[in-house]
N, C-alpha and C positions, 0 to 999 in steps of 0.2 A: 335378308339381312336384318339381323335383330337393331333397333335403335337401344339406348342408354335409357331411353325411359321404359321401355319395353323390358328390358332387363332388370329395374326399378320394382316394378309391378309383380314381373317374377318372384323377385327378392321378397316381395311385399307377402304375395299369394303361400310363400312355404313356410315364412317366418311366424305368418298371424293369421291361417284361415287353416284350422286344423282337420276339421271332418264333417262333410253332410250329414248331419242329423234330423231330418225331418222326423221319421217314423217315430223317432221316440221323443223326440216334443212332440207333437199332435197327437201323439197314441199316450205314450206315459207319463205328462207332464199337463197339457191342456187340457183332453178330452176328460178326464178326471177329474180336473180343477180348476173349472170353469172362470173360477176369481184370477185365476192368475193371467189371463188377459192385460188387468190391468197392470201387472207388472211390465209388462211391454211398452214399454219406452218409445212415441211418436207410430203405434199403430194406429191411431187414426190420424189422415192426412189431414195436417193444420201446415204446411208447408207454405213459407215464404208465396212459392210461384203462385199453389194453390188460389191462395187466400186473395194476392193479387189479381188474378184471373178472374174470379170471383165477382170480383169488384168491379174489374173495368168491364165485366161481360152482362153481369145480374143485375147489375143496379142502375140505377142514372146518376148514380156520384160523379161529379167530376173527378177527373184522376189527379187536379192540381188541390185538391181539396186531404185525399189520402195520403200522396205520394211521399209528405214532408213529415207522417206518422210511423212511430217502430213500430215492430213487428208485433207487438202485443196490445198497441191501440188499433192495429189495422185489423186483427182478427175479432177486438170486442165491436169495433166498426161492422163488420161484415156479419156478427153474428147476430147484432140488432138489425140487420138487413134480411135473417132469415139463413143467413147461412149455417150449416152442419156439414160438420167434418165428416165423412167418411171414413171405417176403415179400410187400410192398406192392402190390397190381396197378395199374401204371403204365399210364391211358390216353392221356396226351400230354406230350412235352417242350419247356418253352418256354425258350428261354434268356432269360438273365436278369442283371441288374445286378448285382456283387458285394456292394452292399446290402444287396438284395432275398434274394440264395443266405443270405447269416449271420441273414437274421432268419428263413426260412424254415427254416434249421435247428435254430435255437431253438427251434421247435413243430414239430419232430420229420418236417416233412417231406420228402420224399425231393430230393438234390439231389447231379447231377454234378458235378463238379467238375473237370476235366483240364485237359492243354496245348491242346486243343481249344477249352474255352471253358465255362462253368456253365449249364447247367437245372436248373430246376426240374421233376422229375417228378410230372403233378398225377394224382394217383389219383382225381380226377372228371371227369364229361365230360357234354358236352350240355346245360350251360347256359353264360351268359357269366362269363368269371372274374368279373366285378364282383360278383355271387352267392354266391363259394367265401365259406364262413367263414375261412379263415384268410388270404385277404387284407383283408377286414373289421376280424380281429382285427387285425393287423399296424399298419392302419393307425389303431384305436384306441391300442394300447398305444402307437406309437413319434409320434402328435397326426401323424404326416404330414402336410405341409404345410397346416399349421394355419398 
């Protein structure tokens, strides 16, 4: 039995996740033009949990000391700690609906964006999107076609 939000996500999946594109971003987009990395939007992991994790795992900071900082004093915090981001390991690019790229950005996930055309870079693989939490979330937070 399908639920309403399973059926949401569906809606979500046909409306704004158009085609896997890997081969040809990594073949005719990347591997060519190295700079365009930085066009990618949150390929390296500076992510909220990350950078928390960070903190209360790396450091001896107290956590009552961070906890009361945004997100952009906690990352310059952690990176006079020594911290560096890493990047994201990208296993498939779908492109995607201009929608879909700004709210996927929102939660920090990784997203093309050129004259070319937007992906989404999903850093998970081998189950179906419907699955990923952060299209779940997306389409909690924004009632998607509710």
């Amino acid at each position: 039995m399908t639920t309403t939000i399973e059926k949401r996500i569906e809606t979500l999946i046909h409306r704004e996740i158009y085609l896997n594109q890997y081969a040809l971003v990594e073949d005719l987009i990347l591997k060519p033009n190295p700079d365009m990395i930085e066009c990618i939007e949150n390929f390296y992991d500076e992510s909220s949990a990350t950078i928390e994790e960070y903190l209360q795992y790396e450091t001896d900071i107290p956590e009552t000391d961070w906890q009361e900082l945004d997100v952009h004093e906690r990352l310059n915090l952690a990176q006079a700690e020594g911290f560096e981001a890493q990047p994201q390991e990208i296993f498939e690019w779908w492109l995607v609906s201009d929608w879909l790229a700004s709210k996927l950005k929102e939660f920090e996930e990784p997203v093309l964006d050129c004259d070319y055309g937007t992906w989404w870079g999903r850093t998970c693989t081998g189950q179906a999107i419907s699955m990923d939490w952060i299209i779940r979330r997306i389409v909690e937070v924004t009632e998607y076609a509710k």
